[in-house]
N, C-alpha and C positions, 0 to 999 in steps of 0.2 A: 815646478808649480803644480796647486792638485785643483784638479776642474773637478765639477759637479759630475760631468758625463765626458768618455771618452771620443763619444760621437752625438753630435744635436742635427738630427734631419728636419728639415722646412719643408715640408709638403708631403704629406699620406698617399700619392697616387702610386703608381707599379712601380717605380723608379726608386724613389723614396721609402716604400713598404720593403721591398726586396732588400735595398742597401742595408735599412734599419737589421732586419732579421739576419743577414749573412754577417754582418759584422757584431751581432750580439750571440753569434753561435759561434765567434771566433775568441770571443770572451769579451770584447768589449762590454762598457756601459754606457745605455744609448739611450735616448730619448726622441722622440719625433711631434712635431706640433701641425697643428689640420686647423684651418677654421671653421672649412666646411664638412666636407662628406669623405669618408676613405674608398680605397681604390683611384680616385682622380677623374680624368675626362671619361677614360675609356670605361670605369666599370658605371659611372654615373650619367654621363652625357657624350657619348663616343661609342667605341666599337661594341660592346656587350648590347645595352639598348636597340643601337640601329638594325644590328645582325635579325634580333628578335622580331623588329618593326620589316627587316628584308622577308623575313621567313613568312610572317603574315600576307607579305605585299604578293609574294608567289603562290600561297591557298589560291586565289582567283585562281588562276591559270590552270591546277590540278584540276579545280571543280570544272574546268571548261573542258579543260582533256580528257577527261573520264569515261566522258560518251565513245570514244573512238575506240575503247577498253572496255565497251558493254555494260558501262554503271552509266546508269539514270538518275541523275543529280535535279534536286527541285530548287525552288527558289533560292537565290544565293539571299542574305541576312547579314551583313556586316556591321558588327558592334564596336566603334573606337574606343569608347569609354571603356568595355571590356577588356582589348588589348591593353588601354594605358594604364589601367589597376594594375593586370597581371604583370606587366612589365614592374610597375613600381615596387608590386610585393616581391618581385626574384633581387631588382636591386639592393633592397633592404636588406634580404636576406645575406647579400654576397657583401653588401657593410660591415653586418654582423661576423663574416667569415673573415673578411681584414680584421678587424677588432680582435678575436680571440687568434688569430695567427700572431701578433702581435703581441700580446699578454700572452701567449706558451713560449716564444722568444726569448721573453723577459725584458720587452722594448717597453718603457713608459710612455705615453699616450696622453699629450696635453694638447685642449681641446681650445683655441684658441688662434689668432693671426702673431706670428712672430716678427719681429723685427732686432734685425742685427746690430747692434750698439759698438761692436768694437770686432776685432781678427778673433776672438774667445768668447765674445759674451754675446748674448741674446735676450729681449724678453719676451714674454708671453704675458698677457693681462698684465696683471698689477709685479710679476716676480721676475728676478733675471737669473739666468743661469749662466752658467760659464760649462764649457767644453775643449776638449784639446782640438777638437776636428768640427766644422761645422758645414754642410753640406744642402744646398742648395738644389731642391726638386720639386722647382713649383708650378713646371707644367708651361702649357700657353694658353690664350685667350682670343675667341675669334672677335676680329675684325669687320667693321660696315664701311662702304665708302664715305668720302667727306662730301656727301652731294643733300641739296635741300630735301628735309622730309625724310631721310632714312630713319630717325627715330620711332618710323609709322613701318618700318620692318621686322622683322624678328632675323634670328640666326638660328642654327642650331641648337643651342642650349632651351630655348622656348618651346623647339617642336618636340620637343621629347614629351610635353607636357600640356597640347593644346587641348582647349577644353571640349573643340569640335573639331573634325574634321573642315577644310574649306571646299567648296563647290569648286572653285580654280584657285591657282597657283601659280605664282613664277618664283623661280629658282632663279637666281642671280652668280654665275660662276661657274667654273667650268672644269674644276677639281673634284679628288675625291667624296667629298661633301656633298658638292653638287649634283655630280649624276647620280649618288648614292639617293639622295633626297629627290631630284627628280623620279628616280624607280620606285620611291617608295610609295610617292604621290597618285605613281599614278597606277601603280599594280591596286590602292588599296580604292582606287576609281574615282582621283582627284582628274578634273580637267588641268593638265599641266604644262607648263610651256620652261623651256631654257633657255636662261639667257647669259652670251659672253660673248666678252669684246676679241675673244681671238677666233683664228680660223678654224682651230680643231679641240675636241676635247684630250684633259689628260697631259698639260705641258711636260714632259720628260720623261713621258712613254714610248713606246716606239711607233711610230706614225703607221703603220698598218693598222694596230690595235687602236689607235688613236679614231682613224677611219671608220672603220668596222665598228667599233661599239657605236659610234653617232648612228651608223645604219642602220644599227637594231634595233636602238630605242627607238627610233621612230617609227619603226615598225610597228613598235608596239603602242603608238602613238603619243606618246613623244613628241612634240612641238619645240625643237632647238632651232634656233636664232644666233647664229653665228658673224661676228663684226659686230654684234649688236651692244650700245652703250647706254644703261641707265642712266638720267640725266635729271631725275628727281619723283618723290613719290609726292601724291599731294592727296588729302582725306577724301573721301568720295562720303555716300549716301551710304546707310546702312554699316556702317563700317567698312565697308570696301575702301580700297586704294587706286585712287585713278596715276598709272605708273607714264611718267615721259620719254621715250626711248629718244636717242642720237638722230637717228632720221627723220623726227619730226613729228609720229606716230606717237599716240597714248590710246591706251589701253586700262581696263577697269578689270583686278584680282580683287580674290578674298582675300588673299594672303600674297605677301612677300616675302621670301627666306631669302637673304644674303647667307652665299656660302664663299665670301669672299679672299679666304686666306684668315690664317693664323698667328698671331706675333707673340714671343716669350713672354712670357708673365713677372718679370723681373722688378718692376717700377714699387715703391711703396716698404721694401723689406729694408732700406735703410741701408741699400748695397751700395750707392754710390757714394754719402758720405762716410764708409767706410775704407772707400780706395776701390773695388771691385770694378773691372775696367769691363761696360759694354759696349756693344757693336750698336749702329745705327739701329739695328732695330728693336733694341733691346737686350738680343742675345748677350750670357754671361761666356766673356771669353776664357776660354782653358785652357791646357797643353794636352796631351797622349792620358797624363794619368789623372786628366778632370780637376788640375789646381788651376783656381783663379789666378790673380795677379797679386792676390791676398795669400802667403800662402798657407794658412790654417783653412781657408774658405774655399771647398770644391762646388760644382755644381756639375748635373750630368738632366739627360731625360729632353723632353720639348725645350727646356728652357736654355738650352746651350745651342739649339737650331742647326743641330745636324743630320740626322736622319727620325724625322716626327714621325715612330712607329712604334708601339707600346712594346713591342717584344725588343727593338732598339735598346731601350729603356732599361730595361731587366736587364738585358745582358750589358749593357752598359754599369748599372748598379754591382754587379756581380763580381764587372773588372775590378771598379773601384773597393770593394769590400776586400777582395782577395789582395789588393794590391796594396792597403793600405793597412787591414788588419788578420791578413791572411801571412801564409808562411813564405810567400813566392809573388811577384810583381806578375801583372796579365795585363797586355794591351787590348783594346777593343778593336775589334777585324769589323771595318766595314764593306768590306770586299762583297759580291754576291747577296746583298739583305736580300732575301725574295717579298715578296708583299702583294694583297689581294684587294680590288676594289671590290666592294659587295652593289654592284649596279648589278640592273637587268636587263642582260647579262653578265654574270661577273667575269671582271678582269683577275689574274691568276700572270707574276711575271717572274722571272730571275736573272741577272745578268747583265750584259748589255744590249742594248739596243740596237738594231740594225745601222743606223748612224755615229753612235758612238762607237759603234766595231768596225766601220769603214775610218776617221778618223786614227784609232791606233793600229790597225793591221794593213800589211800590204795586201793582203790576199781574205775575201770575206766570200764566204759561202751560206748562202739562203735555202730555206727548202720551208714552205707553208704548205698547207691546206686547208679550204674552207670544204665545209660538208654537213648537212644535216641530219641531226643524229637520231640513232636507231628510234628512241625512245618516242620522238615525235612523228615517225612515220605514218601512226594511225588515224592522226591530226590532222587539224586543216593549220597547225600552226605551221610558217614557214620558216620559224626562226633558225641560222646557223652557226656552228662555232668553226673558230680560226686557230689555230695554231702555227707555230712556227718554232726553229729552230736557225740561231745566226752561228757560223762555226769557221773558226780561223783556218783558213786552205791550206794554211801552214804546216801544224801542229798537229790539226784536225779535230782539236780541241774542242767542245763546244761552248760555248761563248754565252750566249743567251735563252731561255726560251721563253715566251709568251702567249699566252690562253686567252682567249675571251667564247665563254662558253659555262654550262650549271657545270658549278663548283668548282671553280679556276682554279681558285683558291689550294682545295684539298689535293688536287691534283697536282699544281705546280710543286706543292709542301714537299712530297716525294724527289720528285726533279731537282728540287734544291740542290739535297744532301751530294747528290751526282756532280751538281756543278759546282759546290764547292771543292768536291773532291778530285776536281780535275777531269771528268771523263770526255772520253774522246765520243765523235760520232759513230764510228766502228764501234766501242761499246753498247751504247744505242742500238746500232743496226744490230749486233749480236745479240741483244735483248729479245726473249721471248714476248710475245706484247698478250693480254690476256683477254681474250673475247669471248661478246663483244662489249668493247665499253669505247670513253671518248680517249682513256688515257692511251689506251694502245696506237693511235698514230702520231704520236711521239716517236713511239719505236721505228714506224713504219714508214717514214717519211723516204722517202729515196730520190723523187723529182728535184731538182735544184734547179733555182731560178737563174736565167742568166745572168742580168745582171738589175741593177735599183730600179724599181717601175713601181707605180703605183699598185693600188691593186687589183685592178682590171677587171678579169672575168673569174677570179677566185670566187 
């Protein structure tokens, strides 16, 4: 039978762009439909945005540290409106750079909400197309609890765009969202409080890290509230929000961000009266090489809710592109994804986790450090970074490492390669370490901890 396109993608985000182009450089004919913006959460409303809003939220703290380095800094002057222009023209411009990445492909670009009529057919507006492959990349959407008065909340999608700063704030949530938005709040000199019904930030981190970053943001003042249960917003005066917490306690914000979790964005495309079999919470279920239950219909990215990380995504699209219009089948290795919270301080991880390495090893070797680094010595700032490395006593393998400290992130990124690669801790230890920086006690670590403790006097 002859289809219109060899491949029809549902959603413009990283997942979806990527797929698009790898499989129209494999010779396919593709098509991809967007209703909204391209790039997706992360170049619109996710990682790109917030990185820029992180980087402004840490200006404060240079200008404050400056003096201890012999600059005489005057009055500080902070412009929101200014930030959120500049922000909005770099977005734009990285629109325009999906757009013509796109058209140099040879990907067509139809500008509209699709919906899926059959295993081959779709339409867009008023026209249907047919495709031999139709592929499912529509992202997720954040989530507000079902409590009275959340409609008086905003989430993230909003704060990227408010039209002022707020005087105070509560963050609602205890993921990466949240303490991300938490630091932003309150670096850019929001009074800011946190709030989550568990006992630690970062559910499926490793509980040092987990520790450790609550103790810094509140260092930095920081107001987390831990146990704690929103229990309803109700209108206040001035536009403020007078918030009900679990204990009995209300409290009057300018603002409330729920940063409550995310669910696939699946509902609405016309997937289920198609056959397309999802999970409770949406998620579109697949196999190894991303086919539904349909099988002309893949889907890959947030919306399949397996590892929600934009670089996930990409290489996720890449499997399916190579494996489906490529010369050679590739499975997706979710082994070692490393990944960065951008709080203040950022999280930076790879691996397992000290718990999840005591469950599958017989034999689990710890070795941390917390230490205050060079850079802030001439500070009155006290803030410190944590590192650690988990390593099988076995094998001698190393197993995990995790950072909370400036630029986890970048640093971890390096340590990755190593753990995927297998390296042992005698490599590590044989590692020249390059000083002085924060990455060099990675190398240097040699203490081992006895045995699971808290974190004590680190």
């Amino acid at each position: 039978m002859h289809y219109d396109y060899d491949l029809f993608v549902i959603g413009a985000g990283s997942g979806g762009v990527r797929a698009a182009r790898m499989a129209a450089g494999y010779g396919a004919r593709v098509a991809i439909a967007e209703e909204r913006f391209l790039g997706g959460t992360c170049v619109n409303a996710g990682c790109i945005p917030k990185k820029l809003f992180s980087y402004a939220a840490h200006v404060r703290e240079d200008f404050e540290d400056a003096r201890g380095f012999g600059w005489n800094v005057g009055t500080l002057n902070f412009e929101w409106e200014r930030l959120r222009e500049n922000k909005d023209r770099e977005i734009a411009r990285l629109n325009e750079v999906y757009q013509r990445l796109l058209e140099a492909a040879g990907v067509r670009l139809l500008r509209g909400r699709a919906r899926v009529l059959g295993p081959h057919r779709v339409q867009v507006g008023e026209r249907d197309y047919t495709a031999g492959h139709l592929l499912v990349a529509t992202g997720a959407h954040a989530v507000v609890p079902p409590i009275p008065g959340a409609e008086l909340g905003i989430t993230s999608d909003a704060a990227f765009f408010l039209p002022s700063l707020p005087k105070r704030a509560l963050v609602v949530g205890g993921g990466y969202i949240a303490v991300e938005f938490a630091s932003i709040f309150n670096g850019l000199g929001v009074d800011t409080t946190l709030a989550y019904r568990g006992p630690h930030l970062l559910r499926g981190f490793d509980d040092d890290v987990r520790q450790f970053l609550a103790g810094e943001m509140e260092k930095k003042g920081i107001r987390i509230l831990f146990n704690t249960r929103v229990l309803a917003l109700q209108a206040g005066a001035s536009g403020r929000r007078k918030v009900c917490f679990g204990d009995g306690t209300e409290e009057v914000f300018d603002l409330v961000l729920f940063a409550t979790g995310r669910a696939p964005s699946s509902r609405g495309f016309g997937l289920e009266q198609t056959g397309v079999k999802l999970a409770d919470n949406g998620a579109i279920m697949v196999d190894e090489a991303f086919r539904s239950s349909v099988p002309s219909i893949y889907a890959l990215g947030d919306v399949i809710d397996r590892l929600k990380l934009t670089p996930v995504a990409i290489h996720e699209a890449m499997a399916f592109a190579q494996t489906h219009f490529g010369a050679s089948a590739r499975r997706m290795d979710y082994e070692n994804v490393p990944t960065a919270v951008f709080s203040h301080p950022s999280v930076g991880t790879v691996g397992l986790t000290e718990a999840q390495a005591r469950e599958r090893y017989c034999r689990v070797e710890v070795y941390a450090s917390a230490f205050r680094p060079l850079k802030l010595t001439l500070t009155p700032r006290q803030e410190r970074t944590f590192i650690k490395l988990v390593v099988d006593g076995v094998t001698d393998r190393v197993l995990g490492v995790h950072m909370v400290g400036p630029e986890a992130g970048e640093v971890v990124q390096g340590f990755a390669v190593a753990i995927k690669g297998g390296a042992t801790k005698a490599l590590f230890d044989a590692t020249v370490g390059i000083h002085p920086t924060v990455a060099e006690e990675l190398v240097s670590l040699r203490q081992k901890r006895a045995a699971p403790e808290e974190m004590g006097d680190l």
